[in-house]
C-alpha positions in Angstrom: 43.4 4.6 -25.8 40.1 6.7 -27.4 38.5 2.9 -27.7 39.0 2.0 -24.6 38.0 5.6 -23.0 35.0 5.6 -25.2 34.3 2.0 -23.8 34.1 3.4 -20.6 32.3 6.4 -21.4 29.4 4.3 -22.7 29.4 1.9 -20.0 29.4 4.8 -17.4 26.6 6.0 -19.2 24.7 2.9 -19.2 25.3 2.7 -15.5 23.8 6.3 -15.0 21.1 5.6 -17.2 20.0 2.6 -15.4 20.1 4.5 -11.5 18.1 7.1 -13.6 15.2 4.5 -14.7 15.5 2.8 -11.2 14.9 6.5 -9.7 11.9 7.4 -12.0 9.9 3.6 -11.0 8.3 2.9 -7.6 7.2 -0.1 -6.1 3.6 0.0 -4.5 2.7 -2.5 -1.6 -1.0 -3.8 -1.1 -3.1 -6.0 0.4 -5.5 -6.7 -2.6 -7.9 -8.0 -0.4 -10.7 -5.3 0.4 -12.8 -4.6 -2.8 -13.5 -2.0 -4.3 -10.7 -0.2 -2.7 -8.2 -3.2 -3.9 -8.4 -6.4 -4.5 -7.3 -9.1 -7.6 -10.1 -9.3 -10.8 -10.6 -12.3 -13.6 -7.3 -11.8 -15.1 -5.5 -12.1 -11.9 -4.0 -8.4 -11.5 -3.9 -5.9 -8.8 -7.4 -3.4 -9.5 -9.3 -0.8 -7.6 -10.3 2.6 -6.7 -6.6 3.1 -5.2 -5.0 1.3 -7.7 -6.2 3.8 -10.1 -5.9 7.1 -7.8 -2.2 5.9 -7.2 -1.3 5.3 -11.0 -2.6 8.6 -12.1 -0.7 10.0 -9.0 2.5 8.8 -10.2 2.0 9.3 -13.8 1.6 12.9 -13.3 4.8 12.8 -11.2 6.6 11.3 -13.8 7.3 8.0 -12.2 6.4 4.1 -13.6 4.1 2.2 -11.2 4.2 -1.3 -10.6 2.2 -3.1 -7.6 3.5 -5.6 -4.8 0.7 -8.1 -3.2 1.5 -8.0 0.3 -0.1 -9.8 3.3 -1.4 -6.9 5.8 0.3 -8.4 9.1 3.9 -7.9 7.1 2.9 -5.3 5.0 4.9 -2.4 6.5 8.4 -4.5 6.6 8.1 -4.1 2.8 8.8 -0.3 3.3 11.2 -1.0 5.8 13.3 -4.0 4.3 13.0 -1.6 0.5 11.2 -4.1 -1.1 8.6 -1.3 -1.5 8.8 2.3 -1.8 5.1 3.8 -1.0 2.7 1.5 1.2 -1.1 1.9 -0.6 -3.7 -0.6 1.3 -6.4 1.3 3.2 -3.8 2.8 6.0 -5.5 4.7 8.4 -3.9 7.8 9.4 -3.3 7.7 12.9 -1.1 9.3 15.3 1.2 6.2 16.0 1.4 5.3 12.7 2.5 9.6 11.6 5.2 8.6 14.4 7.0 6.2 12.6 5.7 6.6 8.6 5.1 10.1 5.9 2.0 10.4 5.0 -0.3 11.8 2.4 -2.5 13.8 2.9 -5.9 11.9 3.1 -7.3 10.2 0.1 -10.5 8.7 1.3 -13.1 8.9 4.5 -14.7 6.4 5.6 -16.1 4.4 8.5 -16.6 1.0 10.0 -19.5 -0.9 9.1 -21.4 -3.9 10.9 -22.3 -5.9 8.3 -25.0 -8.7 9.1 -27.2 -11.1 7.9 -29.8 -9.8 6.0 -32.6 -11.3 8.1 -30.3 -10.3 11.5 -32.1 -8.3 14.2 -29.5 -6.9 14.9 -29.7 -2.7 14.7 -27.8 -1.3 17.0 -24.8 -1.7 19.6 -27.0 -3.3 22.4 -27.7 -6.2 20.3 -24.5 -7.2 19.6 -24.9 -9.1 23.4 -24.1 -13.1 22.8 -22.8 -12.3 19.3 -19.7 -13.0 17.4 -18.2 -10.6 15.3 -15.2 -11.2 13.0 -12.7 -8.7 11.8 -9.6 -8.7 9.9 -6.6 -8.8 12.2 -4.7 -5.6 12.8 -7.3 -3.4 11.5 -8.9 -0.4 13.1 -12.0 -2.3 13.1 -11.0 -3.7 16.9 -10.6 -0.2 17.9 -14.3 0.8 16.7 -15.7 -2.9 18.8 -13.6 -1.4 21.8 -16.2 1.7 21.7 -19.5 -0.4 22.1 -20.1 -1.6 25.0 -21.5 -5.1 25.0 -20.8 -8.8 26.0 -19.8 -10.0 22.2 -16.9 -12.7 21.2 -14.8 -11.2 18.4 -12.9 -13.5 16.0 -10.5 -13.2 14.2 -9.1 -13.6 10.4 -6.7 -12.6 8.2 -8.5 -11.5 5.2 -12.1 -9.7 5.9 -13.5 -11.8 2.6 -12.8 -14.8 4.6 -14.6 -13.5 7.8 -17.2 -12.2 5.4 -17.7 -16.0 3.8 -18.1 -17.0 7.5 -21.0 -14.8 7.5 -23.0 -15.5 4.9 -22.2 -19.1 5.4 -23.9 -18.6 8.8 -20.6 -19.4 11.0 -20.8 -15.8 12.9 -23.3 -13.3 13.9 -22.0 -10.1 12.1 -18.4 -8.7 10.5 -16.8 -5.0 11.5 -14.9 -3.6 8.3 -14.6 -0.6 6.4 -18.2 0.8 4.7 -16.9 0.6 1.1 -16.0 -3.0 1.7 -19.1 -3.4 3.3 -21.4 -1.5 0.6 -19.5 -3.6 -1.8 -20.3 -6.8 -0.2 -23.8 -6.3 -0.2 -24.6 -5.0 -2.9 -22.1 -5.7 -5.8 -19.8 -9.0 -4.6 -20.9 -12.2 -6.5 -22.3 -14.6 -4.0 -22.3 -12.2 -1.7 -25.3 -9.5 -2.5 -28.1 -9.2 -1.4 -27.4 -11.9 1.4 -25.8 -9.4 3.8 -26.4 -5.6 5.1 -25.0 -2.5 7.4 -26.9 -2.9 10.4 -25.1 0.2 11.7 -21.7 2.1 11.3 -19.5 4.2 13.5 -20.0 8.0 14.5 -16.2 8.8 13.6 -15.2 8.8 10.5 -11.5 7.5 9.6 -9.1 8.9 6.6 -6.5 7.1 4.7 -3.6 7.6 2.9 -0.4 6.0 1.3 3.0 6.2 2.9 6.3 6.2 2.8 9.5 5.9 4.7 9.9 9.4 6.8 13.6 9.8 5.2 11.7 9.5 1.7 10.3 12.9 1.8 11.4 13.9 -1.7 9.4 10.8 -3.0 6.2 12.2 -0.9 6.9 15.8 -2.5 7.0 14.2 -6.0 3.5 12.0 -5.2 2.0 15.2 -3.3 2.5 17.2 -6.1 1.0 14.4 -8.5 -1.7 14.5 -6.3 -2.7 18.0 -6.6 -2.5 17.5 -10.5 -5.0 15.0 -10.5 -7.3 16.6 -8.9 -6.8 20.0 -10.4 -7.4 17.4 -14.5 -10.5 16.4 -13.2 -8.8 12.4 -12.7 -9.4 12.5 -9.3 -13.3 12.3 -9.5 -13.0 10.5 -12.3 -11.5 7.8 -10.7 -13.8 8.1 -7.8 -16.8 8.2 -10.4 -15.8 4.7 -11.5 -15.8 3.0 -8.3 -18.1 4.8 -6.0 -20.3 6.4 -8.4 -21.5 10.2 -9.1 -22.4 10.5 -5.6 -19.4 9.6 -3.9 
């Protein structure tokens, strides 16, 4: 009777133990397709600037990290189908989205960038008459091209890198996307540099965060509080040191 209720004592307490790892590792969904911010390198892993911020975030929270690739147009369904725990992929905060999703507080600014040619005339809104423009579908980008008023075609992709290779390729007239993708572009991305520039970007500034299902809150209070640590250690800049540079 002691060996069989020792038995079950120890497989009890594997069971407990394994709910315990399961609770202390999160699953973090991406769409590794906007460099510097995320994107895949050489050795075919999941790198960037919030790659990095998110890591240290959950390292000082005590939880193990591992990264989902994700395509953007499904990329909430992996929150809401718990394939994924935190969504981390350049999310905008906006009101409809607080609505539904928990977010962080805001990570990043940034704005959206035309990007053109760099022999393009082009240099401001007006000019943007008789163009196309391509942006990544589902992105806030369309929302900035609904500001400027103009007689342009937009098109359409699903990855910014390939409406990007349109442009340099000479396909379309200019691409709307956020500056650090942009700045990246032009000035660090093989193949890319020094063939492309910002021509102008928007007034408004945007801020992003990661996210999590609203009935998650404890897991938010756990990465909020990692958060805080990083940036009280010093990580925090120099994470944004490494992919932005000392004047971020």
């Amino acid at each position: 009777m002691k060996k069989i209720l020792s038995s079950m004592l120890l497989a009890l307490s594997l069971i407990v133990g394994q709910a315990q790892a399961a609770d202390d590792s999160i699953v973090i969904a991406t769409n590794p397709t906007w460099p510097p911010m995320q994107f895949i390198d050489m050795d075919k892993k999941i790198v960037g600037f919030e790659v990095d911020l998110l890591d240290a975030i959950a390292a000082e929270a005590g939880l193990k990290s591992s990264w989902k690739n994700a395509a953007w147009e499904g990329i909430f369904g992996e929150i809401e189908s718990k394939n994924a725990d935190v969504i981390a992929s350049c999310v905008t905060i906006t009101d409809a989205r607080k609505k539904k999703y928990l977010f962080s507080e805001p990570v990043y600014e940034m704005y959206q960038a035309l990007v053109v040619p760099v022999e393009s005339t082009i240099k401001e809104p007006k000019d943007l008459n008789g163009k196309r423009i391509g942006i990544q579908i589902g992105t806030t980008a369309i929302e900035a091209l609904k500001k400027i008023d103009a007689d342009y075609q937009i098109v359409t992709y699903d990855e910014v890198g390939l409406a990007l290779e349109d442009l340099v390729n000479g396909r379309i007239d200019a691409v709307m996307c956020d500056d650090p993708v942009a700045k990246y572009y032009s000035s660090r991305k093989e193949g890319y540099q020094n063939k492309m520039k910002i021509a102008f970007s928007s007034d408004v500034p945007e801020v992003f965060g990661f996210l999590v299902l609203k009935e998650n809150a404890a897991l938010m209070d756990k990465l909020s509080a990692g958060y805080k640590a990083i940036k009280a250690n010093g990580k925090e800049k120099e994470i944004l040191e490494k992919w932005f540079g000392a004047n971020n």
